[in-house]
Backbone and ligand atoms as CSV (ligand in chain L), in Angstrom:
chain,resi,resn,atom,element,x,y,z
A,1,UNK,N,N,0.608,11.255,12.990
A,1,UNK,CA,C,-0.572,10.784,13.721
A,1,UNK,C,C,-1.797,11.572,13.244
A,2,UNK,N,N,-2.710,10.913,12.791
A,2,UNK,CA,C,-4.163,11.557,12.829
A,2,UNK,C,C,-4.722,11.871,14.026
A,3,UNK,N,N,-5.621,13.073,13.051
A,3,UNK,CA,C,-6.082,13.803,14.690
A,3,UNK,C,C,-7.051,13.140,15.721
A,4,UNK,N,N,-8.179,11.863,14.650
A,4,UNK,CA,C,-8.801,10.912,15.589
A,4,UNK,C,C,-8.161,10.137,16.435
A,5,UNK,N,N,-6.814,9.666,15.795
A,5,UNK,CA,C,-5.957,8.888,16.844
A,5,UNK,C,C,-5.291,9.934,18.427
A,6,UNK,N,N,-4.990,10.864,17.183
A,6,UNK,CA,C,-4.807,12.177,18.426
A,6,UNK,C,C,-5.521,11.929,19.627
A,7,UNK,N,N,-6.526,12.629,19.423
A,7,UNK,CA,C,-7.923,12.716,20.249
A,7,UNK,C,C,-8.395,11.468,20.976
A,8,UNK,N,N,-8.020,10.259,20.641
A,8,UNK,CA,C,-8.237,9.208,21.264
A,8,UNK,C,C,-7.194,9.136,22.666
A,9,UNK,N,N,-6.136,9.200,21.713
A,9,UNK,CA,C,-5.165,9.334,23.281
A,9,UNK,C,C,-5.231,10.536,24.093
A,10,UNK,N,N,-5.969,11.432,23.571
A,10,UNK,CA,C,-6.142,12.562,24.614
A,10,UNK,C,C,-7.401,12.288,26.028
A,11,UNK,N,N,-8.054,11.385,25.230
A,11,UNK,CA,C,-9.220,10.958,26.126
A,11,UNK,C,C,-8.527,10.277,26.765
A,12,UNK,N,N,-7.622,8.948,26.422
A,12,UNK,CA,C,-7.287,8.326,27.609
A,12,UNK,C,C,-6.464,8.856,28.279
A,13,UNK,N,N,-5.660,9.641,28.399
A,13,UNK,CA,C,-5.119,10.402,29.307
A,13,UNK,C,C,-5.562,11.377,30.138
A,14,UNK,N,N,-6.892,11.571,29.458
A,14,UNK,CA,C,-8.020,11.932,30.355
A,14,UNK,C,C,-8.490,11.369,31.188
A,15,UNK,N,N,-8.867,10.180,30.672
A,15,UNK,CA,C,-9.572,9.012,31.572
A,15,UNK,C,C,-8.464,8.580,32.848
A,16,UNK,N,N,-6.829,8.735,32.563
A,16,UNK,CA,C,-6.281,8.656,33.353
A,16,UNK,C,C,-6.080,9.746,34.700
A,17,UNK,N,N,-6.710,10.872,34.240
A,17,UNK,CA,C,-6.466,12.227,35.513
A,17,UNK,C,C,-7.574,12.306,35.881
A,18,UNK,N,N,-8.573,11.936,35.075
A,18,UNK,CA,C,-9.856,12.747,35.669
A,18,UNK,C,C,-10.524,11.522,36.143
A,19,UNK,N,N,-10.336,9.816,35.947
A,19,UNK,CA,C,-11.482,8.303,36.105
A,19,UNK,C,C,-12.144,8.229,35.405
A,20,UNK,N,N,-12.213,9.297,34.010
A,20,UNK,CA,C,-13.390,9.126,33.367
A,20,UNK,C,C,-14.890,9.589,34.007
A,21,UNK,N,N,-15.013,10.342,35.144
A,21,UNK,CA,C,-16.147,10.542,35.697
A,21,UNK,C,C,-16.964,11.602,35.113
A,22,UNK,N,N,-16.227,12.248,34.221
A,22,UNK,CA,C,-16.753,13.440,34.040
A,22,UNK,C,C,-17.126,13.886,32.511
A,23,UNK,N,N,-18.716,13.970,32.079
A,23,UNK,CA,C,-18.471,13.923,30.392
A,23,UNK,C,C,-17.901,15.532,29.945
A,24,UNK,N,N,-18.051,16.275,30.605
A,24,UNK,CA,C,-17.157,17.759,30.904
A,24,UNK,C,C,-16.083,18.133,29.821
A,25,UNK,N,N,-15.062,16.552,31.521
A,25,UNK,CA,C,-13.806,16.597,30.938
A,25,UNK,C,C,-13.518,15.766,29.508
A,26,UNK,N,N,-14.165,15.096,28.880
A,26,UNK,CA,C,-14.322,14.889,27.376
A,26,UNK,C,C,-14.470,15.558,26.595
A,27,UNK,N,N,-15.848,16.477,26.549
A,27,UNK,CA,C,-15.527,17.429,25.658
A,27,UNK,C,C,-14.885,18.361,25.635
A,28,UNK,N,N,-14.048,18.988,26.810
A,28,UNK,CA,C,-13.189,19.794,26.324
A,28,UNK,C,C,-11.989,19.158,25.722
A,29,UNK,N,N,-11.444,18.152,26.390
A,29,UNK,CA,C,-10.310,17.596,25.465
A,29,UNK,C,C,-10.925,17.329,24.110
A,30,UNK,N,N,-11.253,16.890,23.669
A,30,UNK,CA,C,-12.112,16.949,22.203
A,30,UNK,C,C,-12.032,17.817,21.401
A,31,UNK,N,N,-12.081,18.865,22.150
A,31,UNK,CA,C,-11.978,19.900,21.363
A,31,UNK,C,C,-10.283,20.821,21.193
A,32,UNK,N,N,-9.715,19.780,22.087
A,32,UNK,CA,C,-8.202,20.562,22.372
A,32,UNK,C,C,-7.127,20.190,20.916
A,33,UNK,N,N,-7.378,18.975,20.722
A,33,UNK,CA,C,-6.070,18.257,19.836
A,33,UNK,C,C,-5.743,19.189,18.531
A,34,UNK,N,N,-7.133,19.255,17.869
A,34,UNK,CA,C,-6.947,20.283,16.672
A,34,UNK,C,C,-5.742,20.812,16.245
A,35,UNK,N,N,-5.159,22.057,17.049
A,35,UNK,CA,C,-3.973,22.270,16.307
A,35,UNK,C,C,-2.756,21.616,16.581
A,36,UNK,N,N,-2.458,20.600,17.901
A,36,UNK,CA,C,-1.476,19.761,18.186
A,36,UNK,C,C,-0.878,18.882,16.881
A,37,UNK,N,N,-1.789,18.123,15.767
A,37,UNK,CA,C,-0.821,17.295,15.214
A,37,UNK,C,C,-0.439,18.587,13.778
A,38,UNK,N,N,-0.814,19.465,13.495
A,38,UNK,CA,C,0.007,20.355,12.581
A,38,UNK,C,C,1.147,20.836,13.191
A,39,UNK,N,N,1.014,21.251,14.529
A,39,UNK,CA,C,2.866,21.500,15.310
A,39,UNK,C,C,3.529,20.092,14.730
A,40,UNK,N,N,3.263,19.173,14.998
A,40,UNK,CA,C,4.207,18.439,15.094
A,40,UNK,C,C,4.092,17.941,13.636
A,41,UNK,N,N,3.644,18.306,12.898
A,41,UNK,CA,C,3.763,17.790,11.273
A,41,UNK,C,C,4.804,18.813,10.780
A,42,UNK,N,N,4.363,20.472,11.011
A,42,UNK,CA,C,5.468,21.568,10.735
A,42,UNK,C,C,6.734,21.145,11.310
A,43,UNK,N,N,6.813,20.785,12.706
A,43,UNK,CA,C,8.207,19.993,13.542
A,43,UNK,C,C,9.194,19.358,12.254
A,44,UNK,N,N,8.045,18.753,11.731
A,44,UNK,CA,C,8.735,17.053,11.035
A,44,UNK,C,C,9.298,17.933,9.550
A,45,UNK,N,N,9.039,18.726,9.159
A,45,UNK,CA,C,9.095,19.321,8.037
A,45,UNK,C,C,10.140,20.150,7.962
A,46,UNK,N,N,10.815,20.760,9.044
A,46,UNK,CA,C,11.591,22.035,9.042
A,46,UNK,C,C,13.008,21.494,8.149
A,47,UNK,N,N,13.448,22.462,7.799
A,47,UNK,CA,C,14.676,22.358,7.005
A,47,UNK,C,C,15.692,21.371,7.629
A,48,UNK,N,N,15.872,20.289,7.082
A,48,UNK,CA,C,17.157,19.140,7.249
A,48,UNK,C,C,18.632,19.692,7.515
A,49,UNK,N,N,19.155,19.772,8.382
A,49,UNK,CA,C,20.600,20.531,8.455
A,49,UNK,C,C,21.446,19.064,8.317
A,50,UNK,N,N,21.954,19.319,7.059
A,50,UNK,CA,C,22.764,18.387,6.591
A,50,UNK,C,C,24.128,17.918,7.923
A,51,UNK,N,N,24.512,18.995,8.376
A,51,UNK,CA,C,25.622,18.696,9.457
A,51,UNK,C,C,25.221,18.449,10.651
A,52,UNK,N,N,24.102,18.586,11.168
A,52,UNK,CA,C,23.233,17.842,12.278
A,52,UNK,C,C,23.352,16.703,11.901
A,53,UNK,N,N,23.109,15.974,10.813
A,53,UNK,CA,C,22.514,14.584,10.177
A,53,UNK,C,C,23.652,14.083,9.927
A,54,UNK,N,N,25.171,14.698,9.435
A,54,UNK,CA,C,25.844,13.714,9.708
A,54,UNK,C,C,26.581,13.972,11.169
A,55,UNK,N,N,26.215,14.566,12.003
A,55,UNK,CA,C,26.802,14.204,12.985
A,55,UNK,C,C,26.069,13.260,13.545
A,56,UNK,N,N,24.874,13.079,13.276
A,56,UNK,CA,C,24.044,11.680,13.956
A,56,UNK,C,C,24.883,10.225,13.501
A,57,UNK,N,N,25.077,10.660,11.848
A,57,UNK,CA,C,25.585,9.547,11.252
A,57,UNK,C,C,27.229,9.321,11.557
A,58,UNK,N,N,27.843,10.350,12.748
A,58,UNK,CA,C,29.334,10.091,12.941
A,58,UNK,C,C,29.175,9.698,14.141
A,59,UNK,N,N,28.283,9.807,14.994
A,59,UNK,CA,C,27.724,9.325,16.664
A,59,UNK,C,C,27.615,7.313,16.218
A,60,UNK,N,N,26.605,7.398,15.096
A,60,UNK,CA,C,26.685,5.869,15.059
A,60,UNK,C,C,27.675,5.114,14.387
A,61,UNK,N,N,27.914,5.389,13.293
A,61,UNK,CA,C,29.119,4.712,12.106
A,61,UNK,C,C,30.657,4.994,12.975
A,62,UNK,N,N,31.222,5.826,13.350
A,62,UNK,CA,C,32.569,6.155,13.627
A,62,UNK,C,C,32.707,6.271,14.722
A,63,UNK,N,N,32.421,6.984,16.182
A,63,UNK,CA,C,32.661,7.796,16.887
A,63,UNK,C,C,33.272,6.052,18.294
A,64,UNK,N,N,32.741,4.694,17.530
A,64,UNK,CA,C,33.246,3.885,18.427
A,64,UNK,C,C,34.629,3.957,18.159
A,65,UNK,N,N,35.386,3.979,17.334
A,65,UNK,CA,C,36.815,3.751,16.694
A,65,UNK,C,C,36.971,5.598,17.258
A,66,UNK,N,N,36.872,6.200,16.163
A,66,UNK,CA,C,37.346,7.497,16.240
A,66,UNK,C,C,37.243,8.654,17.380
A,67,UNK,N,N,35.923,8.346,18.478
A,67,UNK,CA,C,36.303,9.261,19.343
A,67,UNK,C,C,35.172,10.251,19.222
A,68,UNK,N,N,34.603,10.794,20.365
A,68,UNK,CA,C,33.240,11.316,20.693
A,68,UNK,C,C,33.859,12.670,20.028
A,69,UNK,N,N,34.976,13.556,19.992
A,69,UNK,CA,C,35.732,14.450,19.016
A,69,UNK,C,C,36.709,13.901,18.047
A,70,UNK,N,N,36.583,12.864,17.265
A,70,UNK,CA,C,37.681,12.393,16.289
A,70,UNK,C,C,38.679,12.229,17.091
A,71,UNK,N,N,39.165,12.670,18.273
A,71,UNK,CA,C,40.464,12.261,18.636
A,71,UNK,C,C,41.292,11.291,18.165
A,72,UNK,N,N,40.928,10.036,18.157
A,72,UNK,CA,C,41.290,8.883,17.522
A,72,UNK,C,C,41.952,8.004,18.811
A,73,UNK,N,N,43.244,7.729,18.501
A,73,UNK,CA,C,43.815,6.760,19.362
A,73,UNK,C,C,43.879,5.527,19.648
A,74,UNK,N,N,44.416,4.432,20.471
A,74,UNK,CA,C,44.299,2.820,20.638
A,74,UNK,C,C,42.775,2.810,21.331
A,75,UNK,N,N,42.045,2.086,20.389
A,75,UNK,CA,C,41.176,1.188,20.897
A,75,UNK,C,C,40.685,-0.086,20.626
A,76,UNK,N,N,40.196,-0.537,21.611
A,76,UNK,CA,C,39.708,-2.018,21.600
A,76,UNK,C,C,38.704,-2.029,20.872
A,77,UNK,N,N,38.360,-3.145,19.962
A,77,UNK,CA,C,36.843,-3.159,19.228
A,77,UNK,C,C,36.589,-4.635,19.035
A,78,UNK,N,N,35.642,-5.258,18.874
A,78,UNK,CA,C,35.594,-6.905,18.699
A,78,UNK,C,C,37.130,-7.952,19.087
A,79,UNK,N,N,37.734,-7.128,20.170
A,79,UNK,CA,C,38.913,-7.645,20.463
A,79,UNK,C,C,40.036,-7.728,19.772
A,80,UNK,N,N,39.865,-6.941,19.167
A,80,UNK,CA,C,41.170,-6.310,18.326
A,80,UNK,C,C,41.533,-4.891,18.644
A,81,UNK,N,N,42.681,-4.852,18.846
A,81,UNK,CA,C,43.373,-3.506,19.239
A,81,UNK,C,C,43.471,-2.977,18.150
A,82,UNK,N,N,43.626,-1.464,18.062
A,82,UNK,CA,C,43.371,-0.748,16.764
A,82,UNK,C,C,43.992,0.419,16.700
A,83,UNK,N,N,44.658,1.302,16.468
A,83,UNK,CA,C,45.066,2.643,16.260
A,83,UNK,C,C,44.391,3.257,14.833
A,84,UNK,N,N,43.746,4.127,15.767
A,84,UNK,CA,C,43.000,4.776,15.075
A,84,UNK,C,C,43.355,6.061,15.030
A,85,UNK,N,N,43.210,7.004,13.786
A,85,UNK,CA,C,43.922,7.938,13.272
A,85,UNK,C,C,42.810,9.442,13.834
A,86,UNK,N,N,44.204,10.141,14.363
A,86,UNK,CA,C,42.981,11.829,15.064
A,86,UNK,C,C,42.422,12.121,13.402
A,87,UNK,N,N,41.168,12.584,13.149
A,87,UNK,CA,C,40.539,13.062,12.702
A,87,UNK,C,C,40.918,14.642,12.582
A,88,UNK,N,N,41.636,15.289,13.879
A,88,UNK,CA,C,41.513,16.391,14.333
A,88,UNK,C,C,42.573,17.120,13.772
A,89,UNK,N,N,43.879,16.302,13.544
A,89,UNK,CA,C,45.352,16.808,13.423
A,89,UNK,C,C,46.078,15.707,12.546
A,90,UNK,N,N,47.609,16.193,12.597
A,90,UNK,CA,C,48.015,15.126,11.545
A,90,UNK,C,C,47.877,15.600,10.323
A,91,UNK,N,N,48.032,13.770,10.207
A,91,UNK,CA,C,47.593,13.923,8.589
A,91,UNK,C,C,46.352,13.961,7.925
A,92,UNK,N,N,45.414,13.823,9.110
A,92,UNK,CA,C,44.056,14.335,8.455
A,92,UNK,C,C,44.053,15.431,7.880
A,93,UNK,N,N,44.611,16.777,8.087
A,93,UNK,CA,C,44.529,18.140,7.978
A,93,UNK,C,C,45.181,17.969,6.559
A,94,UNK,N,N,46.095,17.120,6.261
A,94,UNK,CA,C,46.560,17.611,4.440
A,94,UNK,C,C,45.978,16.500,3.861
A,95,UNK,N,N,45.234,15.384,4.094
A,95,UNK,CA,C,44.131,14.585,3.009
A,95,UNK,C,C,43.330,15.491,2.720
A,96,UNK,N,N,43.101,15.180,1.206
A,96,UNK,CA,C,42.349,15.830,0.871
A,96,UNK,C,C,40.785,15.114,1.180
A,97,UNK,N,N,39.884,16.279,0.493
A,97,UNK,CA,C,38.611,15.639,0.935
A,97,UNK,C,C,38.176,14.768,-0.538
A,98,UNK,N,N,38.647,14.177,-1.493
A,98,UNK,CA,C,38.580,13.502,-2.105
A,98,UNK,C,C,38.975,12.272,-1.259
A,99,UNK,N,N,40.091,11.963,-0.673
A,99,UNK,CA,C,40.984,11.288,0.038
A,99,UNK,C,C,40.278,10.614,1.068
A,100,UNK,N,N,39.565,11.277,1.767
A,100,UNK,CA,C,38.447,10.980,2.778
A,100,UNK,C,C,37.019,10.782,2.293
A,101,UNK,N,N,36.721,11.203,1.081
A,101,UNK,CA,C,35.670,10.383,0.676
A,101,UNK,C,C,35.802,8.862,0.501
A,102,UNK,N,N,37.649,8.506,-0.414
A,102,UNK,CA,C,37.851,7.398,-0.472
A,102,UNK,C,C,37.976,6.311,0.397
A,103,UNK,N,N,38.587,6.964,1.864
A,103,UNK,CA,C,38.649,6.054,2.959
A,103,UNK,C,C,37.482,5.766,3.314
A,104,UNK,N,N,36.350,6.628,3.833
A,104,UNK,CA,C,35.585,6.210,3.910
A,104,UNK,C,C,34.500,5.258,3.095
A,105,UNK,N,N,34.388,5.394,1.680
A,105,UNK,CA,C,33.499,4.667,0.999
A,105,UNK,C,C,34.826,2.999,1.177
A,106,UNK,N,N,35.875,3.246,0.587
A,106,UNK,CA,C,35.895,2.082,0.738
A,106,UNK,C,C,36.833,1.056,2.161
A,107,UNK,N,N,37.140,2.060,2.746
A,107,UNK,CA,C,37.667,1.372,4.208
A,107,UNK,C,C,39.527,1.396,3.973
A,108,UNK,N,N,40.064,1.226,4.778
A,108,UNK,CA,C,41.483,0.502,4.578
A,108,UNK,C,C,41.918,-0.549,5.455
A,109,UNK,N,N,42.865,-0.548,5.436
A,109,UNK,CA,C,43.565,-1.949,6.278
A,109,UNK,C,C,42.227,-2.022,7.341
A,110,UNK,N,N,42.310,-1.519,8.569
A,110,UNK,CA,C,41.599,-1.026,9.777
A,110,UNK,C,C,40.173,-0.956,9.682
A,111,UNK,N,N,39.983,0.026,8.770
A,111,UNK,CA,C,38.796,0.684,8.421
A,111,UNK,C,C,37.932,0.194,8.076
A,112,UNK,N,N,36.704,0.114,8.428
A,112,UNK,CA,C,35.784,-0.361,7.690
A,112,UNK,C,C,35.264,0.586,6.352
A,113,UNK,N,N,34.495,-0.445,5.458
A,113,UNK,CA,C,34.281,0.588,4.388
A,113,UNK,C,C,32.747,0.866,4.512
A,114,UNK,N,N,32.395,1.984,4.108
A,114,UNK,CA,C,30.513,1.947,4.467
A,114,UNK,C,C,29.815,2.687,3.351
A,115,UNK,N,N,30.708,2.327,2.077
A,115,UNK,CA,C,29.740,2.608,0.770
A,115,UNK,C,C,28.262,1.888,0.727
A,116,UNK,N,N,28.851,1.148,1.519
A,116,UNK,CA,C,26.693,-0.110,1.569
A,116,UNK,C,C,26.099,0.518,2.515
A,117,UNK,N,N,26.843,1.355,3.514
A,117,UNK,CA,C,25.727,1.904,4.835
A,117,UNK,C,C,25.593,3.254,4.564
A,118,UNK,N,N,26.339,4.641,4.029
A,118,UNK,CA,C,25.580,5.061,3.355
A,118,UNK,C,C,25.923,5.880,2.142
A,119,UNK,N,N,24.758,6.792,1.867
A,119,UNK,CA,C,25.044,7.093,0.530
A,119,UNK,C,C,26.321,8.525,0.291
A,120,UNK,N,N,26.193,8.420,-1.075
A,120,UNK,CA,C,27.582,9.274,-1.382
A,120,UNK,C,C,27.383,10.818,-0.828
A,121,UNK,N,N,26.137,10.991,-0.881
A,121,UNK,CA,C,25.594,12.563,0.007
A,121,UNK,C,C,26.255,12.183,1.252
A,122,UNK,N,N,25.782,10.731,1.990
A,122,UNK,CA,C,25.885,11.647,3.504
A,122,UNK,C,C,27.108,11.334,3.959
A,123,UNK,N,N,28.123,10.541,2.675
A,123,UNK,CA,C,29.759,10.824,2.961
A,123,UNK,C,C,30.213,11.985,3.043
A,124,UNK,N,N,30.243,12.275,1.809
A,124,UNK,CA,C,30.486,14.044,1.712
A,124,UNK,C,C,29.853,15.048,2.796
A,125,UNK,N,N,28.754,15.073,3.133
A,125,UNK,CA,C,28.396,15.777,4.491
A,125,UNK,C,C,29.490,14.806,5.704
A,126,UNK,N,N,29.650,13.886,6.088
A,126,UNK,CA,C,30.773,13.591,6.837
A,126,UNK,C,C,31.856,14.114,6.609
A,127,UNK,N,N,32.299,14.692,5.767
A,127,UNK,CA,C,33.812,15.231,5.549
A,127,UNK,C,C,33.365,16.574,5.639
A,128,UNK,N,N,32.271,17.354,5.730
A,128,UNK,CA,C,31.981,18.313,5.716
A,128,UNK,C,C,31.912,18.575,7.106
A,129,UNK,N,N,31.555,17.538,8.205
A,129,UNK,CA,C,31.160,17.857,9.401
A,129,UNK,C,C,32.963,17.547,9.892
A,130,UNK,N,N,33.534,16.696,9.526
A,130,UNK,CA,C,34.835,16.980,9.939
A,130,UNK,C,C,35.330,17.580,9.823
A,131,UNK,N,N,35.698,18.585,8.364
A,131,UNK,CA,C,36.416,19.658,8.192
A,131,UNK,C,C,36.126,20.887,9.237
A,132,UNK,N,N,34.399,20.704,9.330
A,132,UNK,CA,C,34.144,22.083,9.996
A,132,UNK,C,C,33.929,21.661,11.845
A,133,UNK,N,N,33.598,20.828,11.889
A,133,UNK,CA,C,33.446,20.640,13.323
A,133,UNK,C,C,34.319,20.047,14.098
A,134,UNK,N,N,35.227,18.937,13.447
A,134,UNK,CA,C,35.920,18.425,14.089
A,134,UNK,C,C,37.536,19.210,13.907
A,135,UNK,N,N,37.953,19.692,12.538
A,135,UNK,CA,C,38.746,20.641,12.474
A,135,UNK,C,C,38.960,22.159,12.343
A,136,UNK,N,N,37.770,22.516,12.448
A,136,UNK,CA,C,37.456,23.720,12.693
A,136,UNK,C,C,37.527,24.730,11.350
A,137,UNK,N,N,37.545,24.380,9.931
A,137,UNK,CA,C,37.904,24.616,9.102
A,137,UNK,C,C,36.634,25.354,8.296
L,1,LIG,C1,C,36.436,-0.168,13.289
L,1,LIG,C2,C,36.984,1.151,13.575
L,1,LIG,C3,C,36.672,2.317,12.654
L,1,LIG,C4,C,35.423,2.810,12.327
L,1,LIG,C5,C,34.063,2.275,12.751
L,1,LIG,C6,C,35.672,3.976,11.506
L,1,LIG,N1,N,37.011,4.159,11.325
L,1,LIG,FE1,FE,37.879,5.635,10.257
L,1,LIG,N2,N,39.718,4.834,10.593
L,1,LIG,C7,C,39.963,3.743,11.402
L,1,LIG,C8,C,41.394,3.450,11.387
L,1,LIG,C9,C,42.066,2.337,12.170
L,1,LIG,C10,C,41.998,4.401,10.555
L,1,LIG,C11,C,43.477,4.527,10.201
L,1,LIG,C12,C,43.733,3.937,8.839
L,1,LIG,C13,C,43.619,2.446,8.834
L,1,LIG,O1,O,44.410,1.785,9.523
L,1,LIG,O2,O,42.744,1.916,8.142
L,1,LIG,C14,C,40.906,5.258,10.064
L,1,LIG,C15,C,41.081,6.340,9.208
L,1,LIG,C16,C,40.081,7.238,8.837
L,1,LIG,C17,C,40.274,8.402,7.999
L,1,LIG,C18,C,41.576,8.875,7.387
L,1,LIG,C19,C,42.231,9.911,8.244
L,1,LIG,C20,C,43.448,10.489,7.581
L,1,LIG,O3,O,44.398,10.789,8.310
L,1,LIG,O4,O,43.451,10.681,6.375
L,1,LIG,C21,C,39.056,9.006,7.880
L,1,LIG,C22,C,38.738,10.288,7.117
L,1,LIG,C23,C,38.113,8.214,8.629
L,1,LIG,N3,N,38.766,7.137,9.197
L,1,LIG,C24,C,36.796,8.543,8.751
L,1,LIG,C25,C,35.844,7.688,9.330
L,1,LIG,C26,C,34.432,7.942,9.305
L,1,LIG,C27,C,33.775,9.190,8.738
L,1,LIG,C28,C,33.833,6.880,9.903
L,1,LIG,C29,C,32.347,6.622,10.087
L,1,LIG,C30,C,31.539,6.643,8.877
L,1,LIG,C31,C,34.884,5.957,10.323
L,1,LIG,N4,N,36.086,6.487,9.960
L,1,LIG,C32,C,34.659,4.774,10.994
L,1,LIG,C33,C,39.029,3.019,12.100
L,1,LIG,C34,C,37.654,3.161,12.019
């Protein structure tokens, strides 16, 4: 956001506390926004934590099948029953992470494949956030 746009909505939220009665309360907001949109530009900038980002990307892509912790288990999905494999234990723990790049890019029986949804980085950070978060590894 630019800081004129800034400053615009600072007035009207002015205009909302104060009625606008007061040219006062204008110029001091006017003068307030200044350093507000560099916080939030530095905000936008800070270092990307790859395992934050794919856990966003395991909240949306997986976590309906697999489980808010990989657990896995029978579930229902477009009306198909499904057994879905723990993430946590098993035989997840001796696939390798080649193995799980493959399931995931290209799906199996069950599985969907999501080489088109996303890229080969934020697979590999998925197997990264499983090894370490979901198996503790
Ligand atoms: C529609 C349900 C569904 C979705 C969505 C899904 N999976 Fe799966 N997944 C399965 C099923 C079912 C299996 C068991 C193998 C099979 O039958 O295809 C599986 C197996 C796996 C395996 C292999 C585990 C092992 O023991 O080696 C991995 C890894 C995996 N999924 C990761 C993911 C990731 C990461 C996502 C999200 C990007 C995801 N899955 C999304 C259903 C799903």
């Amino acid at each position: 956001m630019n800081s004129a746009k800034f400053a615009a909505i600072i007035v009207v939220i002015g205009c909302f506390t104060t009625a606008c009665n007061s040219s006062d309360t204008l110029t001091t907001n006017q003068t307030q926004p200044a350093s507000s949109p560099a916080t939030a530009a530095a905000t936008a900038t800070a270092t990307p934590d790859p395992l934050a980002e794919a856990y966003v990307d395991f909240q949306k892509n997986c976590e309906r099948c697999h489980g808010e912790k990989g657990q896995g288990g029978p579930v229902e999905i477009e009306g198909r029953k499904l057994k879905v494999s723990s993430l946590r234990e098993g035989h997840a723990l001796n696939h390798t992470d080649e193995k799980f790049v493959k399931q995931i890019s290209e799906g199996d029986d069950e599985m969907p494949a999501f080489k088109d949804k996303l890229s080969r980085e934020e697979i590999n950070d998925l197997v990264r956030f499983i090894r370490k978060e979901l198996q503790g590894k």
